[in-house]
C-alpha positions as CSV (number, residue, x, y, z in Angstrom):
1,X,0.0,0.0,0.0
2,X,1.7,3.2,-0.9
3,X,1.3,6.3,0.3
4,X,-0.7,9.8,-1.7
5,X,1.0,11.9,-3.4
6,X,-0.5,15.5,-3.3
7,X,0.4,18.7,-5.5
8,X,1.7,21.6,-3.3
9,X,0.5,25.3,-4.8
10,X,1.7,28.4,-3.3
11,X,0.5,31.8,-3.5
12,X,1.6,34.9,-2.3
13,X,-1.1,37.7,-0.8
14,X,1.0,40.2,-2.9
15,X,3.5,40.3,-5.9
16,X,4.6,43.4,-4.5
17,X,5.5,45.4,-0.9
18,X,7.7,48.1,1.0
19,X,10.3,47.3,3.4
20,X,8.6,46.0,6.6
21,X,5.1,45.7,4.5
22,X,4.0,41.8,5.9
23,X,3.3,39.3,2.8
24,X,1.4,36.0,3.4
25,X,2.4,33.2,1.8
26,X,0.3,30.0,2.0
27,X,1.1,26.9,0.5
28,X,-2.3,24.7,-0.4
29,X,-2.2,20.8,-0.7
30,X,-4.5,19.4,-3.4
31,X,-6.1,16.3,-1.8
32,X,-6.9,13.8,-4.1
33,X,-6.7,10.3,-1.8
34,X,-9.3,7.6,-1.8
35,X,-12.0,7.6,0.7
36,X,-11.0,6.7,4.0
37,X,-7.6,8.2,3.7
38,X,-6.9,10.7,6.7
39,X,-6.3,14.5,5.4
40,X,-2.4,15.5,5.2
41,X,-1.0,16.7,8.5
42,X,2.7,17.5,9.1
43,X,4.5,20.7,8.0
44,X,5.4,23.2,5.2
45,X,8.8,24.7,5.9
46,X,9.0,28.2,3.5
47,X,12.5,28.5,2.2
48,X,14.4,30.9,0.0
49,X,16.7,29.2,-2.4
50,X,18.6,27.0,0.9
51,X,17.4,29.5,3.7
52,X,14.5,29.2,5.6
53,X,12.4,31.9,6.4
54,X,9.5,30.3,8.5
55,X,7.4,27.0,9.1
56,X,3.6,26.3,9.4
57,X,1.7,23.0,10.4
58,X,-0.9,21.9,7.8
59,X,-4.3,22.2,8.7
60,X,-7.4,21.0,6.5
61,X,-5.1,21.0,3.3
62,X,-3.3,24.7,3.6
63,X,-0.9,26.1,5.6
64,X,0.3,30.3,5.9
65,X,3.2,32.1,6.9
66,X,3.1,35.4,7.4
67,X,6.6,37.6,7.1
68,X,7.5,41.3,7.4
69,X,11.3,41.3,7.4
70,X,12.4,40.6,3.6
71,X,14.9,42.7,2.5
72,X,14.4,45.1,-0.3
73,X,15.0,43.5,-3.7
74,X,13.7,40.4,-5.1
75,X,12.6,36.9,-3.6
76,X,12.2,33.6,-5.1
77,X,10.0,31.9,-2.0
78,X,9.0,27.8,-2.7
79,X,7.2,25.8,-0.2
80,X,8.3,21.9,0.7
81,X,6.1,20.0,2.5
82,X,7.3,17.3,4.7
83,X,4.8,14.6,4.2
84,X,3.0,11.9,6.9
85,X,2.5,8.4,7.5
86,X,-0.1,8.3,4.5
87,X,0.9,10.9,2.7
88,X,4.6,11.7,0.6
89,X,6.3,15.1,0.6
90,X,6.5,17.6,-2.2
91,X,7.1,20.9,-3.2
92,X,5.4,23.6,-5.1
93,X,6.8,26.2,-7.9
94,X,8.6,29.3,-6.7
95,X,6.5,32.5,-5.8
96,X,8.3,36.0,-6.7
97,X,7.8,38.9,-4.7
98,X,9.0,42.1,-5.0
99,X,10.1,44.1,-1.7
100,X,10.8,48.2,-2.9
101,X,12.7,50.5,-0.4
102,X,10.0,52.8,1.3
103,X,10.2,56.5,0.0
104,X,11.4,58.4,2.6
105,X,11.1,62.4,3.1
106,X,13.6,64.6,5.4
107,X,12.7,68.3,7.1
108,X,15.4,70.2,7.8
109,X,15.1,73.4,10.4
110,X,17.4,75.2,12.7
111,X,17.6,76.9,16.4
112,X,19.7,78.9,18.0
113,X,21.3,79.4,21.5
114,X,23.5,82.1,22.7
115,X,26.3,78.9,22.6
116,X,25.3,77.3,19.2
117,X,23.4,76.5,16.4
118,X,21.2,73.5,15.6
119,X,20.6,71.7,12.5
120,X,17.5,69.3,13.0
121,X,16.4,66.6,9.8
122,X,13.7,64.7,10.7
123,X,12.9,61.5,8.5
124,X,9.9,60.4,7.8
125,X,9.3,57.4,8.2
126,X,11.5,57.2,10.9
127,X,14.4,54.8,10.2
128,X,18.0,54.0,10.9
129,X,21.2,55.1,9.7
130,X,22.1,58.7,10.0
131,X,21.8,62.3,7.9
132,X,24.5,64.4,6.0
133,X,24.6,68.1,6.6
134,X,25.9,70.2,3.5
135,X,26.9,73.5,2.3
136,X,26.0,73.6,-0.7
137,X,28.4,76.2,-1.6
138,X,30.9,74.3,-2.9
139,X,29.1,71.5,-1.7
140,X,31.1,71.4,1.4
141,X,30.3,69.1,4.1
142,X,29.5,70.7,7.6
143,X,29.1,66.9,9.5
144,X,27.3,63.6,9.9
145,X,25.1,63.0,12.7
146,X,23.0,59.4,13.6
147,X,19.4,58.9,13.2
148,X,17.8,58.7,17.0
149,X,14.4,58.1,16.9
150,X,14.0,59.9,13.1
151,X,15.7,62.9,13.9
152,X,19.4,63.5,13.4
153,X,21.1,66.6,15.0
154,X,24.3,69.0,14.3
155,X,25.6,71.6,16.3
156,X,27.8,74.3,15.5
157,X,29.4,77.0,17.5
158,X,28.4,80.9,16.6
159,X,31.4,81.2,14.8
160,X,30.9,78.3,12.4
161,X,27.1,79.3,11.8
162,X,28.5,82.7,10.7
163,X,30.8,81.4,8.6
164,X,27.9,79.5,6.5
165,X,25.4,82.3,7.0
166,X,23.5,83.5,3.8
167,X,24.6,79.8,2.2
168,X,21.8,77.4,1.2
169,X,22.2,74.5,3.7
170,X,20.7,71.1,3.0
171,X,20.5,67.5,4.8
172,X,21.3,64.2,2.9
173,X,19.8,61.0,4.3
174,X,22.0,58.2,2.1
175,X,19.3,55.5,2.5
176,X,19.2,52.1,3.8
177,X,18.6,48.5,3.4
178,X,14.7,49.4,3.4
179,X,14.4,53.1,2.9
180,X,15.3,55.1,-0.1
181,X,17.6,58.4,-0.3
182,X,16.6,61.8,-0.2
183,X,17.1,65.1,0.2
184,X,15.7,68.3,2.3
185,X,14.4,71.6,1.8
186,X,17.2,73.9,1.5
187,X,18.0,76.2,5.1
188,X,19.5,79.3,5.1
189,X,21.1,80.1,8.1
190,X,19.9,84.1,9.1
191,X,23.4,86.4,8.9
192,X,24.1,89.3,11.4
193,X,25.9,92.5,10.5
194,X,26.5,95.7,11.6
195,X,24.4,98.4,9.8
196,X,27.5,99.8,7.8
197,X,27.0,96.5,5.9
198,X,30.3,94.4,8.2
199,X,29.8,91.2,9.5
200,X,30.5,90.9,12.4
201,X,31.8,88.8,15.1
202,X,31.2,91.3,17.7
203,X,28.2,94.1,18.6
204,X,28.1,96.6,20.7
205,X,25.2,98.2,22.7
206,X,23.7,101.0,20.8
207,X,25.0,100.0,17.4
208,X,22.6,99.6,14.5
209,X,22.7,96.6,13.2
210,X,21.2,94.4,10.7
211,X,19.7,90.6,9.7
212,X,19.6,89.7,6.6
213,X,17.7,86.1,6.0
214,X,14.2,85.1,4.3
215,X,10.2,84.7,4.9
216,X,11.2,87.4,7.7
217,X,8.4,89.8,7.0
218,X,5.4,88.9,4.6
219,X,5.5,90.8,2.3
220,X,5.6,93.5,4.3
221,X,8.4,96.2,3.7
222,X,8.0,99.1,6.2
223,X,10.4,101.6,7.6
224,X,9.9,103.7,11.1
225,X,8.2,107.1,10.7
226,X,9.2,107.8,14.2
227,X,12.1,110.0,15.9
228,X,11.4,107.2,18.7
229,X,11.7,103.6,17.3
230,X,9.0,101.5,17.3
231,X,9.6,98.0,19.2
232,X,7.1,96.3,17.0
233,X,6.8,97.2,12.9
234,X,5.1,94.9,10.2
235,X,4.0,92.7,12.5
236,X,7.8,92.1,13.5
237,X,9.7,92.1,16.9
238,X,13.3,91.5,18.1
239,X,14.7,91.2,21.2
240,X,18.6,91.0,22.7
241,X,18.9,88.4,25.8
242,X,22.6,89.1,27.1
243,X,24.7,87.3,29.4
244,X,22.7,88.1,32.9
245,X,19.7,86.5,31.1
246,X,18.4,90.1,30.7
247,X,15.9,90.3,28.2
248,X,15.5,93.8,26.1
249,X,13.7,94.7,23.5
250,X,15.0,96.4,20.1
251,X,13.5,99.8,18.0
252,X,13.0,98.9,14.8
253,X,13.6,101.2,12.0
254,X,13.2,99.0,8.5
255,X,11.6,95.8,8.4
256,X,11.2,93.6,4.6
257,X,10.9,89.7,4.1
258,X,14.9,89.8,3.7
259,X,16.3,92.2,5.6
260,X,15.9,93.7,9.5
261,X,17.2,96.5,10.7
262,X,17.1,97.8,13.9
263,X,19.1,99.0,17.3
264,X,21.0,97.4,20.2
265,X,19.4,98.5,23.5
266,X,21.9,100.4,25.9
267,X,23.2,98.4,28.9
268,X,24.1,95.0,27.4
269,X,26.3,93.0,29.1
270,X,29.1,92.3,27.2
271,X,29.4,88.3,26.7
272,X,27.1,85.8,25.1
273,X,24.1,86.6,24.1
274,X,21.2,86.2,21.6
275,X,19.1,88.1,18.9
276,X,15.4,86.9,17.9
277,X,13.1,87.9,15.4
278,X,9.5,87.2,16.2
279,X,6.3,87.4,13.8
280,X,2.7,86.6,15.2
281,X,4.2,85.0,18.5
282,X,6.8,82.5,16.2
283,X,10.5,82.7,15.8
284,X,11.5,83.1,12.5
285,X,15.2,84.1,12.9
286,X,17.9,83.5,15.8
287,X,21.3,84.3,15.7
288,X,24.1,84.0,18.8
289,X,26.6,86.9,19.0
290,X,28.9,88.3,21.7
291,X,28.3,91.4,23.3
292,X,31.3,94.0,23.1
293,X,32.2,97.5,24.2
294,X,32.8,98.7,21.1
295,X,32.2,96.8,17.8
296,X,33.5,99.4,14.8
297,X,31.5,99.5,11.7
298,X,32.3,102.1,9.0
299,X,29.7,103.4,6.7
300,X,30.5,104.2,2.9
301,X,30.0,107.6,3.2
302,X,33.1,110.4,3.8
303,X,33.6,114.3,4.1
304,X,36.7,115.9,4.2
305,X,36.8,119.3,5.4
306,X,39.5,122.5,5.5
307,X,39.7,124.7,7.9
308,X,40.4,128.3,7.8
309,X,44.0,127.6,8.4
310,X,44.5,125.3,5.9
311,X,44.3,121.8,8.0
312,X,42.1,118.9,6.3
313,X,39.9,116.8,8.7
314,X,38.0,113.4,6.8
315,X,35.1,112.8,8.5
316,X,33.6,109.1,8.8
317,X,30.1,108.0,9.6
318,X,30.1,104.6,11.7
319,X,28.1,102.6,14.3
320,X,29.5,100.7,17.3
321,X,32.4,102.9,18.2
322,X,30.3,105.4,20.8
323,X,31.3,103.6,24.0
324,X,34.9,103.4,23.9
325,X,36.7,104.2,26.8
326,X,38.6,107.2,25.9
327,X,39.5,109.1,22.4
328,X,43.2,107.6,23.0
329,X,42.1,104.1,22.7
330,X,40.3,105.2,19.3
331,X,43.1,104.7,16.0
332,X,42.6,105.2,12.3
333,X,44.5,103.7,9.8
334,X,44.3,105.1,6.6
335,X,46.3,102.7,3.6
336,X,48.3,101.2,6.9
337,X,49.1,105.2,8.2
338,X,48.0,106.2,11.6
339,X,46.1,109.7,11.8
340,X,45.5,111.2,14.6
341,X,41.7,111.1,15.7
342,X,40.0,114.4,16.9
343,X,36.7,112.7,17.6
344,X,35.0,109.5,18.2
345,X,31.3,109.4,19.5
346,X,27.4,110.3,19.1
347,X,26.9,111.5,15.7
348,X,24.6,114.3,17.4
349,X,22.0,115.5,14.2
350,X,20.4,111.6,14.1
């Protein structure tokens, strides 16, 4: 008396999936015994080429498996079953299944502290692996930082963030076993200057100074009509914090989706310390600077004067250079010659 021998089918519950998308495979056993003959029991191992990737015990001719770790790419999946006392073994044909890498999407934003600068890129879907920040000024890389829960992080110190201010700064998430590359918005970082058109490292109390950056109005270009800034114009604020954790606000005197202009308060500390731009309660710009005594910042414009007696004076127009200590400690080099300085303060008509 010999035993049956049954035809094994498989079938897949989808030809194709993402990364981590669960497929169902069940392997059917066609039953064709004479009466009396017990129904197949046993089990169907699943196997990829020589590797298994899960087992099932037969049950009323079928058996399922239900997987959600294939790699991306494609599988050839058969199905052998392992036969019974009345019943012989067999296999079925191969099943293909595709598994794609899932499309993935990354948001870059920054924040600021009076001690650094943050990059964020958050991926979504969250996933493993970790995100390249670039300049894409020369395409220059700024650092790598791990994914942790979707989100990667850089931080750079105020000076590096200036150095990169006004450039177009992206994140690069290379991809992964299961989840495709891509690319962020494009971030630029806000820049700080003194009003004379300088960066600058330093800024001193009292100086005008300006942000240059983007979306920081709406539209809006407005200038102050006032002798008496206003601390609030198009819908825009800023505010100093300094190194005692004071918190002043700034008089605003021009105000466009690019550009900010506006005065430090008087009695900074010097040391760390932090500008914000606010619109409708949100920060839209930060930038960390160090508060100094005197920051110089020399405007374009010149006059040059003669006295009755025949001596020639240049007069300069700057910011920055009111509070320094005495008119000794005040020097201006002209073409790498010393002149001697009359006067350095409060330009008294403005």
């Amino acid at each position: 008396v010999d035993r049956v021998t049954g035809s094994l089918t498989l079938a897949s519950s989808a030809a194709a999936a993402g990364f981590g998308q669960t497929v169902t495979f069940t392997a059917t056993l066609a039953q064709q015994a004479p009466a009396g003959v017990p129904s197949a029991t046993g089990t169907v191992q699943f196997l990829e080429g020589s590797t298994a990737i899960g087992s099932a015990a037969l049950a009323s001719g079928a058996a399922a498996l239900a997987v959600s770790n294939l790699a991306a790419g494609t599988h050839q999946i058969v199905a052998i079953y392992s036969g019974d006392a009345n019943w012989y073994g067999t296999h079925s044909p191969a099943v293909k299944v595709n598994v794609n890498r899932n499309a993935t999407t990354a948001v870059l934003t920054s924040s600021a502290t009076m001690t650094e600068v943050r990059l964020s890129a958050t991926l979504t879907p969250a996933a493993g692996g970790s995100i390249d920040f670039l300049d894409s000024v020369g395409n220059t890389a700024l650092g790598t930082a791990p994914l942790v829960d979707g989100t990667a992080t850089l931080a750079l110190t105020p000076a590096d963030a200036a150095k990169i201010a006004g450039h177009p700064i992206l994140a690069v998430y290379s991809g992964s076993a299961g989840f495709a590359r891509c690319a962020s918005n494009t971030l630029v970082l806000p820049a700080l200057g003194n009003a004379a058109g300088g960066p600058s490292a330093q800024v001193a109390p009292e100086e005008l100074v300006s942000i240059y950056g983007s979306n920081l109005a709406v539209e809006i270009t407005q200038a102050a009509t006032t002798v008496t800034l206003p601390q609030s114009l198009g819908g825009l604020s800023v505010s100093v914090a300094d190194a005692t954790g004071a918190f002043m606000a700034c008089g605003l005197y021009y105000v466009s989706p690019s550009q900010v202009n506006f005065l430090m308060p008087t009695g900074l500390a010097p040391g760390a310390a932090l500008v914000t731009v606010m619109r409708a309660g949100a920060v839209v710009a930060a930038v960390p600077l160090t508060i100094a005594r005197v920051a110089p910042g020399i405007f374009g414009t010149a006059q040059v004067l003669r006295s009755e007696s025949g001596a020639v004076y240049l007069v300069l127009y700057g910011t920055g250079i009111r509070n320094a200590s005495a008119i000794s400690a005040v020097t201006c080099m002209v073409n790498g010659t010393a002149l001697p300085v009359m006067y350095a303060g409060a330009q008294q008509d403005y």
